[in-house]
C-alpha positions as CSV (number, residue, x, y, z in Angstrom):
1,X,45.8,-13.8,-42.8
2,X,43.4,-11.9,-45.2
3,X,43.1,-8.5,-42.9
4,X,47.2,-8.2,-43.5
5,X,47.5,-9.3,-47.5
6,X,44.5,-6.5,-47.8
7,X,47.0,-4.1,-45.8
8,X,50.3,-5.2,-47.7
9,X,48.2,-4.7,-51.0
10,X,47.4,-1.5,-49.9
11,X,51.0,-0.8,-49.7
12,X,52.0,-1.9,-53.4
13,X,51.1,0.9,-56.5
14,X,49.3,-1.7,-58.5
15,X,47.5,-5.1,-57.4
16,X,46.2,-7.3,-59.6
17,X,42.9,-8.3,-58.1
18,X,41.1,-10.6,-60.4
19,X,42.5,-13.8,-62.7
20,X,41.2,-14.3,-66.2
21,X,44.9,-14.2,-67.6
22,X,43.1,-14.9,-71.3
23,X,41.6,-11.6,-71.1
24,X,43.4,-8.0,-71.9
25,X,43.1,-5.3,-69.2
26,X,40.3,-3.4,-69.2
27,X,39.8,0.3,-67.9
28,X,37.5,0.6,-64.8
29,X,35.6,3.5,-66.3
30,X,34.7,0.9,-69.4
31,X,33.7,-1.5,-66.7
32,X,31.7,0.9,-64.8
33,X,29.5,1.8,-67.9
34,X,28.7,-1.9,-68.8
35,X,25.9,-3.8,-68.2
36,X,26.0,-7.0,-65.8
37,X,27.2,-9.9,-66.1
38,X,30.3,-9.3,-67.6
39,X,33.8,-11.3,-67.4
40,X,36.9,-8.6,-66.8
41,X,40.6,-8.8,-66.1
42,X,41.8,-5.1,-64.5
43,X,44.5,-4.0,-63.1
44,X,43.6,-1.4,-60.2
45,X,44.8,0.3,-57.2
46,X,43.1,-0.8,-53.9
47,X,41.8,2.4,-52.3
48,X,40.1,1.4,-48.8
49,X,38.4,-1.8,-47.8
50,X,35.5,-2.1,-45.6
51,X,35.1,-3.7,-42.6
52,X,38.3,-2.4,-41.3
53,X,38.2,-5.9,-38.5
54,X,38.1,-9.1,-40.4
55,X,35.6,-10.3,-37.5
56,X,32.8,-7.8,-38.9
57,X,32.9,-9.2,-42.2
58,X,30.7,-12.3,-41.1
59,X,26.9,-11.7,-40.7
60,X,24.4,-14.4,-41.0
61,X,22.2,-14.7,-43.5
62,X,18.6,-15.6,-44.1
63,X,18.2,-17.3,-47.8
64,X,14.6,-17.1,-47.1
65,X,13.8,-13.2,-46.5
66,X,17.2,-12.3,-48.2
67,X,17.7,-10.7,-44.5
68,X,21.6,-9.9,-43.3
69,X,21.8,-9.6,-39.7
70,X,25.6,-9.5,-37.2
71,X,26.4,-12.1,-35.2
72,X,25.0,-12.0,-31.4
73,X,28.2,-11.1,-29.1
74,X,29.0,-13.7,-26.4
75,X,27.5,-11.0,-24.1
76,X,23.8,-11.0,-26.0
77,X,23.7,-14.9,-25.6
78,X,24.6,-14.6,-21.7
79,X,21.9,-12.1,-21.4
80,X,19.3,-14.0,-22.1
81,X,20.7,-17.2,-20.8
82,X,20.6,-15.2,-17.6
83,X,17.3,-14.5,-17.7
84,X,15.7,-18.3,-18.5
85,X,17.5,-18.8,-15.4
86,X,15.1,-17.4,-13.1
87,X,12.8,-19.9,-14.7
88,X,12.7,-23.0,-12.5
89,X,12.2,-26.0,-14.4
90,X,9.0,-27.7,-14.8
91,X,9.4,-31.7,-12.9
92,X,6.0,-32.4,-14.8
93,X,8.7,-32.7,-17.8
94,X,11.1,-35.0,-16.5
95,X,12.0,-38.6,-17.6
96,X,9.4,-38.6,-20.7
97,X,9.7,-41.8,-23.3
98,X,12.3,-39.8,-25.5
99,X,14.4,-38.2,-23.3
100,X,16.2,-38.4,-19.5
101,X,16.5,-35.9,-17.7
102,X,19.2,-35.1,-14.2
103,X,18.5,-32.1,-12.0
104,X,20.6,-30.3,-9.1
105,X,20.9,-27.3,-7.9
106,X,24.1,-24.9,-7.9
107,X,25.7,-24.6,-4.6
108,X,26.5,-20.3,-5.6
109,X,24.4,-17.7,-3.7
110,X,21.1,-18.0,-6.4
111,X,21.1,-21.3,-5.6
112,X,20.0,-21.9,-9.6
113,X,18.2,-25.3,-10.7
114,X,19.6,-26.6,-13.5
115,X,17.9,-29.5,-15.4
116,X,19.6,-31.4,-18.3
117,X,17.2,-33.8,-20.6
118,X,19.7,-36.7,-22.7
119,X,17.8,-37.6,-25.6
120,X,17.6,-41.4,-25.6
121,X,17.6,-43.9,-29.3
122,X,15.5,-47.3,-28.6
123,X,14.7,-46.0,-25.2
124,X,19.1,-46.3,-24.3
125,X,20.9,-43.3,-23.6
126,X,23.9,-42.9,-26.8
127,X,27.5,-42.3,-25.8
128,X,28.4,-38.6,-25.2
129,X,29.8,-37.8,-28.6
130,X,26.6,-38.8,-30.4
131,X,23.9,-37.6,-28.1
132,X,22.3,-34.4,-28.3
133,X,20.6,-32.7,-24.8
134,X,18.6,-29.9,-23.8
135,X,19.8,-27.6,-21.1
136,X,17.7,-25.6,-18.8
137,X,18.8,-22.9,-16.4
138,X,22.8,-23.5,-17.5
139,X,25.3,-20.6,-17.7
140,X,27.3,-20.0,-20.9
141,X,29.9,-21.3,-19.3
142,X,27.9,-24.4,-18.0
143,X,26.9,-24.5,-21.9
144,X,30.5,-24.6,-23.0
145,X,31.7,-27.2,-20.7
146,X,28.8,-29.3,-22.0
147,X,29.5,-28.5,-26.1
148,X,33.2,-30.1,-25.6
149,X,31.9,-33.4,-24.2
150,X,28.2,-33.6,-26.1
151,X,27.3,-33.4,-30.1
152,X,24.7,-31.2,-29.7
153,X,23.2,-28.6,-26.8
154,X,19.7,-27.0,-27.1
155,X,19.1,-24.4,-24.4
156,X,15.9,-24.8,-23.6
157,X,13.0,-23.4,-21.0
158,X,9.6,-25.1,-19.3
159,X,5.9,-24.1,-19.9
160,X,3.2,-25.6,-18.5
161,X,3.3,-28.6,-21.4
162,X,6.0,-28.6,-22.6
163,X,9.8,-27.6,-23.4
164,X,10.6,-24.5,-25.8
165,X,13.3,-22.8,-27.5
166,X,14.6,-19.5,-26.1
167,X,14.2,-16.0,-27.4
168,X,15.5,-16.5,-30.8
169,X,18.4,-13.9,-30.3
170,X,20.3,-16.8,-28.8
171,X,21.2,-19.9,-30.5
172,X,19.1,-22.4,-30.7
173,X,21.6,-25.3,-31.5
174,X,25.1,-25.4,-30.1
175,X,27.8,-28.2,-31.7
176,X,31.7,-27.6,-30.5
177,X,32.0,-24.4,-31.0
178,X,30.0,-23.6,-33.7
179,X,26.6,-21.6,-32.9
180,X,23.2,-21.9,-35.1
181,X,20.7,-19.6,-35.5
182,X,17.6,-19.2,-37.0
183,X,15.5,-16.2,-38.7
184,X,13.2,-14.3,-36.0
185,X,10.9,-13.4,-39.1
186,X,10.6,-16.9,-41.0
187,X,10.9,-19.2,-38.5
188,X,7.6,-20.1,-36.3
189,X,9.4,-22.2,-33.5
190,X,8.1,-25.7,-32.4
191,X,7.3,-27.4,-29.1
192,X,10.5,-29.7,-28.6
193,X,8.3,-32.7,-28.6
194,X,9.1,-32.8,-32.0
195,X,12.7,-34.3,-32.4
196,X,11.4,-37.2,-31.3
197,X,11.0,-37.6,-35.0
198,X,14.7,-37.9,-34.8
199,X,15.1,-39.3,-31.5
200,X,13.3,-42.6,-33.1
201,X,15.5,-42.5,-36.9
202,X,18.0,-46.1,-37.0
203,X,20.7,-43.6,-36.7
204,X,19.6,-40.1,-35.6
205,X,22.5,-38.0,-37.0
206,X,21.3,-34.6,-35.5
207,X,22.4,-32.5,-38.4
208,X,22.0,-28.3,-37.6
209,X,19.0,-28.6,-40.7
210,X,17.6,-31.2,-39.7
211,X,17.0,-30.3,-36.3
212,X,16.0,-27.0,-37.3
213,X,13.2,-28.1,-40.0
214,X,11.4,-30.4,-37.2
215,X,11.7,-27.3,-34.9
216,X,10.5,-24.7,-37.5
217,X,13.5,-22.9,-37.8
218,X,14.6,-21.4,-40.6
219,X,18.1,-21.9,-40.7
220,X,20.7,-18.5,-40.7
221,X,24.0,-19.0,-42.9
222,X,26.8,-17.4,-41.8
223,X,28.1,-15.5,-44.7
224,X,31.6,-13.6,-45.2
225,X,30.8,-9.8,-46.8
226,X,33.8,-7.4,-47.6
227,X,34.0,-4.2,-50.1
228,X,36.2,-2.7,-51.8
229,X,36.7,0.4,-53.8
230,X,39.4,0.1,-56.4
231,X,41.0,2.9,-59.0
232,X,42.8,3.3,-62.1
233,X,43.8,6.0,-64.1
234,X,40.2,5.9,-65.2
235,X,38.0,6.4,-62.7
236,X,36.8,4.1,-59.3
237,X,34.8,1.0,-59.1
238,X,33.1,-0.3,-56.0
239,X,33.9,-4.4,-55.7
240,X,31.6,-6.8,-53.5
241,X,32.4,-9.9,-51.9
242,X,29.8,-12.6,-50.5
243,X,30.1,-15.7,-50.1
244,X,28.9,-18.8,-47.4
């Protein structure tokens, strides 16, 4: 567990904190006057880390726009999952060539219509672990139930001609329990028409790019993001950690 090794090094007097055991110690205050890049071994003091909750150090990433955003809470997602609800879906978009769809309506007090549309391959329906659907008017929990049972969910909402993503915010591809999103300022979102591209491949394999390149989404990365600030007897040094 990284949070406590961070604390128990915080503990200790000295911590060595990088490899490179062919290369003598060098002072932080020599380091700090260098120009980048340079390869040093230190030996240093760690002074405070930031975020304090391991949880905060992922934020997703645009590789495009070089944007960092935080993750949408569970709470965000069910927000706006609330609100397609009120949506009822469009029958006009039922049963098309590529996909099948099943509708009922939820026997609580809002009475909520709920469609689900399977994607089909060679006009069959696939078995449940390689078929990806579209959901309209589901819960988050509805949604979660699905994502155990289904490769892929894509919450979805009806306009007059077709099927669309939601608001962005949300994710627009669900597999197990892993969430994709894409970039609000590069991605221009398609009509859902379009992964019939991929409905029609010999072996559609719904990969999270795939999807999102015939959808116009530009893809977010989650990305892991920590600092540091270190000390010797020579002065401090701020350390940065990202990676995907």
């Amino acid at each position: 567990d990284l949070e406590l090794h961070l604390q128990r090094c915080q503990q200790l007097s000295v911590t060595v904190l990088t490899d490179h055991q062919d290369l003598s110690n060098t002072e932080l205050k020599t380091i700090a006057n260098s120009t980048a890049p340079q390869q040093y071994r230190i030996r240093a003091k760690l002074r405070t880390y930031k975020p304090q909750k391991l949880h905060q150090s992922v934020k997703l990433h645009c590789s495009k726009c070089n944007s960092l955003q935080e993750v949408p809470d569970r709470d965000d997602f069910d927000f706006i999952l609330r609100g397609s609800a009120g949506t009822t879906p469009n029958p006009e978009l039922h049963n098309t060539s590529w996909y099948e769809s099943v509708t009922w309506t939820t026997q609580d007090q809002k009475q909520r219509e709920i469609a689900i549309h399977f994607v089909k391959h060679d006009e069959m329906l696939q078995h449940p672990e390689d078929t990806l659907l579209m959901i309209e008017g589901g819960t988050l929990k509805e949604i979660w139930k699905l994502s155990k049972r289904f490769k892929c969910i894509i919450p979805v909402r009806s306009t007059e001609d077709d099927l669309e993503l939601l608001d962005l915010s949300a994710p627009f591809l669900l597999q197990g329990n892993v969430k994709y999103y894409g970039c609000k300022q590069c991605s221009t979102p398609k009509p859902m028409r379009n992964l019939s591209s991929l409905a029609a491949e010999q072996q559609p394999s719904w990969e999270p790019t795939e999807i999102a390149q015939v959808l116009g989404i530009e893809l977010l990365q989650y990305v892991f993001i920590m600092k540091f600030k270190l000390v010797d007897e020579t002065g401090a040094l701020n350390a940065y950690v990202f990676d995907h």
